[in-house]
N, C-alpha and C positions, 0 to 999 in steps of 0.2 A: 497449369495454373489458370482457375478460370479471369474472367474479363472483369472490368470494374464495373460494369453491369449485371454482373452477378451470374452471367451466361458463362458454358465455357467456350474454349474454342469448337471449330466442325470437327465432325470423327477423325476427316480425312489426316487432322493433325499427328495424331496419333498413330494410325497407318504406316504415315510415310517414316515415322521415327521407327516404327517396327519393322520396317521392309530394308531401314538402311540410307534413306535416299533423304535428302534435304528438301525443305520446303518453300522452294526459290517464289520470286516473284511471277515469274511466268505460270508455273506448275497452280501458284496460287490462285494467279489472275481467270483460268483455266477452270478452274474447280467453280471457283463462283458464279461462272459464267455458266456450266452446269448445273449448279446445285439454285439456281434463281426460275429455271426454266422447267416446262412438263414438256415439251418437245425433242425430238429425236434429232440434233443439231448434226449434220454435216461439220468438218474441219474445215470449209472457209465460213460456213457461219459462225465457228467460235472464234476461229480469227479476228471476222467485221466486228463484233461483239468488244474480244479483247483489245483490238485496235483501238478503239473508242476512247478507253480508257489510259491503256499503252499503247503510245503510237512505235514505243521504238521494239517492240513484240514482232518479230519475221510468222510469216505463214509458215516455214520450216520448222519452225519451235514450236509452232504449234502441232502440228506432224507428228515431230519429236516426242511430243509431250503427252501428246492424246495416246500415242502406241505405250508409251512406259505406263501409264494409269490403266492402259488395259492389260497389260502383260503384272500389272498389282495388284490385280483386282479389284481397281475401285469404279474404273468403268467399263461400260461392255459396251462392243460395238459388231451394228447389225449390218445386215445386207437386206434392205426392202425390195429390192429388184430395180430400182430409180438409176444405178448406176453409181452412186455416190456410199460412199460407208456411212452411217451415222453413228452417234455415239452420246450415250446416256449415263447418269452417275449409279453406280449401286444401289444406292440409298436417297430416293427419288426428295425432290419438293416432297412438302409436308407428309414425309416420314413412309411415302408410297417405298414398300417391297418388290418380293418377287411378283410379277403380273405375268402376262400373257400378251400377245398382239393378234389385233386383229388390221390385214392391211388390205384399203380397196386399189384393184389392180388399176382403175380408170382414173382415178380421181388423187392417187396417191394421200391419203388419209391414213394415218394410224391410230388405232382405237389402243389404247392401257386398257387393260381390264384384269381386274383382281377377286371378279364374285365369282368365283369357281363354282360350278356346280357340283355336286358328292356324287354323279356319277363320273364326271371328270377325276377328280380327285381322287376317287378309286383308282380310276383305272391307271394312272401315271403312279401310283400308288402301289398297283401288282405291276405295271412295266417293271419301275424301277428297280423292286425287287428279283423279276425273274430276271430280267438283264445285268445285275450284278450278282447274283449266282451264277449265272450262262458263261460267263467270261472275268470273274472273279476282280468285278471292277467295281469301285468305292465310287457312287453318282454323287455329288458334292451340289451339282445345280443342273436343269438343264434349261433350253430354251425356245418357245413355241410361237408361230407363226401361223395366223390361219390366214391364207389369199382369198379374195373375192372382191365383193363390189358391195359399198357401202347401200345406205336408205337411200341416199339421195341419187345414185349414181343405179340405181336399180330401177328407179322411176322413170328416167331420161332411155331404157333402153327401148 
């Protein structure tokens, strides 16, 4: 049912009724804190974040919570090499996709990027398909990381 603003609810609504799971406060508080942000947020940053708001929010819940939405599919969560997991919504701020990452190893910076080049897209394009022929496997997404050393951190070397 959409809002008296004429908007409807987030996708994420809908989701969670199709996966089975209820759309507590926490889970909620959780999503917004998400879906407000283009940053790659750590589990004690959505914590500080949800605390703000909910103080009576445990860092456990949040834990809890960030693993079920990845294990739902609605968010994904990375390994930059910093030590910490971070964790991003499916369906980015303003309506950003699948991207790509670019991460500087010095300076820890994460670049989004979505302008694919068609030699790229080729080629993830023939991967995709000779590797699910090769081993009769259905690729549904996958996920790309390129390490290095940003502009600015290539200057300072």
């Amino acid at each position: 049912m959409p809002w008296r603003d004429g908007t409807g609810p987030p996708w994420w609504h809908g989701k969670f009724k199709g996966c089975g799971y209820r759309l507590t406060v926490p889970r909620q508080a959780i999503l917004n804190v998400l879906s407000t942000t283009s940053k790659h947020l750590s589990a004690e940053d959505v914590y500080l974040a949800v605390h703000k708001v909910y103080p009576a929010i445990g860092l456990t819940t949040v834990y809890r919570t960030l693993e079920l939405l990845v294990q739902s599919g609605m968010v994904l969560k990375f390994d930059f090499g910093d030590g910490k997991a971070r964790y991003e919504l499916c369906e980015g701020p303003k309506g950003i996709g699948h991207h790509h990452h670019l991460v500087c190893t010095r300076c820890g910076r994460i670049v989004d990027y979505t302008d694919f080049i068609d030699e790229e897209v080729e080629l993830l394009k023939r991967t995709e398909k000779g590797l699910s022929k090769k081993y009769n496997f259905e690729i549904i997404n996958h996920l790309i990381q390129f390490h290095g050393l940003c502009e600015k951190c290539k200057k300072k070397k």
